[in-house]
N, C-alpha and C positions, 0 to 999 in steps of 0.2 A: 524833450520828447513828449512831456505830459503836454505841454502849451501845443505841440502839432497835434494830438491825441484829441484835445479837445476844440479844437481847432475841424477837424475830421468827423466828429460827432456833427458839432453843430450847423455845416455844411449842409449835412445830409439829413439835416430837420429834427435830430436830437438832444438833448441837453444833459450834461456833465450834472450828476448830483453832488459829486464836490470837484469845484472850481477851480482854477489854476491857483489862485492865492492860498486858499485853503490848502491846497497841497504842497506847497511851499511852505506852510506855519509847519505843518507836522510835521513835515519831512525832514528840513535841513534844521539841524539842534541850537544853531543863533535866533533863531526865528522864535523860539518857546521858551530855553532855558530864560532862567530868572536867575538875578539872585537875593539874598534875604529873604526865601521861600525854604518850600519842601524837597529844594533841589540840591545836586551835589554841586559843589562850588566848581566852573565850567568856564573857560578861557580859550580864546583862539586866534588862529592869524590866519591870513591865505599867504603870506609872506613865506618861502620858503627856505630862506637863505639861516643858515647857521646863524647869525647874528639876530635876530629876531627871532630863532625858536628858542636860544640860551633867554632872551629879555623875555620871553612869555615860561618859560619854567623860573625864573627869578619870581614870578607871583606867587608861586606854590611851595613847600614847606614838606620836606616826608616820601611819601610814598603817591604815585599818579599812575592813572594810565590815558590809552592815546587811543584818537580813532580819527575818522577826518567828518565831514559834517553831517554822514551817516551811519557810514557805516564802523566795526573795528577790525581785526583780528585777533580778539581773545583766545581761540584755539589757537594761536602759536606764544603762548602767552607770553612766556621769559623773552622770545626774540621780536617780537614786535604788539606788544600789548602793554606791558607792564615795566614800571619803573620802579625801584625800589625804594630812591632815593635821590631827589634831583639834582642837590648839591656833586654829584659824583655827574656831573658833565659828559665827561668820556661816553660812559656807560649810557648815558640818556641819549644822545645823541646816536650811537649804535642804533638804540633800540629803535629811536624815531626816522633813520633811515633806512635801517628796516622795513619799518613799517613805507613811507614813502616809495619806496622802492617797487616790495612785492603790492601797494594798491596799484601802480603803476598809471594806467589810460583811466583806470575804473576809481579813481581819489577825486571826491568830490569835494569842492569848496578852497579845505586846505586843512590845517592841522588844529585840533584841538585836543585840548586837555582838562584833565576831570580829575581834581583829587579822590584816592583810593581810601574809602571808609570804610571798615568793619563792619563785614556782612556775618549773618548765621548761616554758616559754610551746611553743606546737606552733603560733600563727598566730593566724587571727582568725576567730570565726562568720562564713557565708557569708553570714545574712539581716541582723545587728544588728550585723557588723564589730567585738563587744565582743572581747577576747582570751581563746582556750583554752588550757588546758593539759591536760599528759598525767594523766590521771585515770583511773580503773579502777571499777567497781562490782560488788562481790562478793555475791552472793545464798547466804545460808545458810542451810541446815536444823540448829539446834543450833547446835552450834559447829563446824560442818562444809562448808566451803565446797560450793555446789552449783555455782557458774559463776564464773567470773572474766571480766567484760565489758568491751574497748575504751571508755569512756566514749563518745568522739567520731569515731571511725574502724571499730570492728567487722571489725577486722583482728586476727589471729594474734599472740599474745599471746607474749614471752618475759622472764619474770621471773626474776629471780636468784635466787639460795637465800636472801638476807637477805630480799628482797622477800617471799619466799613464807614465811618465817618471821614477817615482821609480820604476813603475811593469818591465816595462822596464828592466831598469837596475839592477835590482835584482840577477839575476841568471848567471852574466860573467864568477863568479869563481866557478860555479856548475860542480862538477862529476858525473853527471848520464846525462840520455838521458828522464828521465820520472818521473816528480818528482808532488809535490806540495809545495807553498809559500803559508802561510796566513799572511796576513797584518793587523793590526789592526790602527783605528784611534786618533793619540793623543787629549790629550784639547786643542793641540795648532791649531790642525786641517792637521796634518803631522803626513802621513802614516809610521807606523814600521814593521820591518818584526819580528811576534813573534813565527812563528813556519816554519820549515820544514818536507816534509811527502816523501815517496816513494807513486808514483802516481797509484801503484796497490792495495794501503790498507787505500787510504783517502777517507774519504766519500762521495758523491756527495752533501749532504747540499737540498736534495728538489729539486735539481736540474734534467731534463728531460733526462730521462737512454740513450732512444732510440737517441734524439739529441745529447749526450754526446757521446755514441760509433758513431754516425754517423762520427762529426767532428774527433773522433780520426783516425776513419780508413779513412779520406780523408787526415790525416797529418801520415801516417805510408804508406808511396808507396812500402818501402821493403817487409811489408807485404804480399804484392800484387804479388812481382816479383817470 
């Protein structure tokens, strides 16, 4: 849909500020996760068959959860999010059919998995009672933060100097020009990067619409010219 998308712009004598590749690095989470980085240790298959999701949870060790190459279902946590412990098969398998099931048409890629690390839990969603944590989602232009957003509160932010040296240094090895990083906060009290987003389809979080495009169109001057 994006590739017709921009396909359709530039027909009509316009051009896409971020490109079909670019949208593809940020979007789908094999395209950015790393590992031996600042990421959660993150495995996948498009393979769907029982015997290849059992051989891709044999990587992992504990507790994981699931989502496919975008998106998850954490509001349904217990039934299609969260694994407790992969050795227990049965249960994993449930939960991962689950999940297959209810993404249905709308499962992109295929299945991945992401070991479940020890966040600084802040309480519990008000509609789906699942548990939050403090989490932040940085919107940038380049490699240049444009906002730093409350994930779950859109309160007044105060980050440390390491903090803001991870937000920093996050984005060196990014291909795109317009993206999003959400950070979440470990137990240890050290930021992880546990998601990346294309900066045209992530949501502002509560965040002030009109102050949002303000700041963008004072950092896009091409725009302009």
């Amino acid at each position: 849909m994006y590739d017709r998308l921009v396909t359709y712009v530039e027909k009509n004598g316009a051009k896409m500020f971020t490109n079909l590749s670019e949208y593809d690095y940020t979007h789908l989470i094999p395209n950015w996760v790393k590992d031996n980085s600042n990421h959660v240790k993150t495995k996948w298959t498009i393979d769907l068959s029982d015997k290849s999701i059992i051989k891709l949870l044999e990587e992992f060790n504990g507790a994981v959860t699931i989502k496919d190459f975008v998106k998850s279902r954490k509001y349904e946590w217990d039934e299609a999010f969260y694994i407790p412990d992969v050795s227990d098969t049965k249960n994993a398998l449930r939960v991962i059919h689950n999940f297959i099931s209810r993404q249905g048409s709308e499962l992109i890629g295929g299945l991945v998995i992401r070991d479940f690390i020890e966040l600084k839990n802040i309480g519990k969603h008000s509609k789906s009672h699942t548990p939050i944590f403090e989490e932040y989602r940085v919107f940038y232009i380049g490699n240049k933060p444009l906002v730093v957003i409350d994930y779950w509160n859109n309160r007044k932010i105060n980050l440390s100097t390491e903090d803001k040296k991870v937000i920093m240094d996050a984005p060196k090895e990014v291909k795109a020009k317009f993206y999003t990083i959400d950070f979440a906060r470990k137990s240890n009290g050290k930021l992880v990067i546990m998601e990346m987003g294309d900066g045209q389809v992530s949501g502002l979080q509560g965040f002030d619409e009109q102050k949002f495009y303000d700041l963008l169109w004072e950092n896009l001057p091409e725009s302009r010219a």
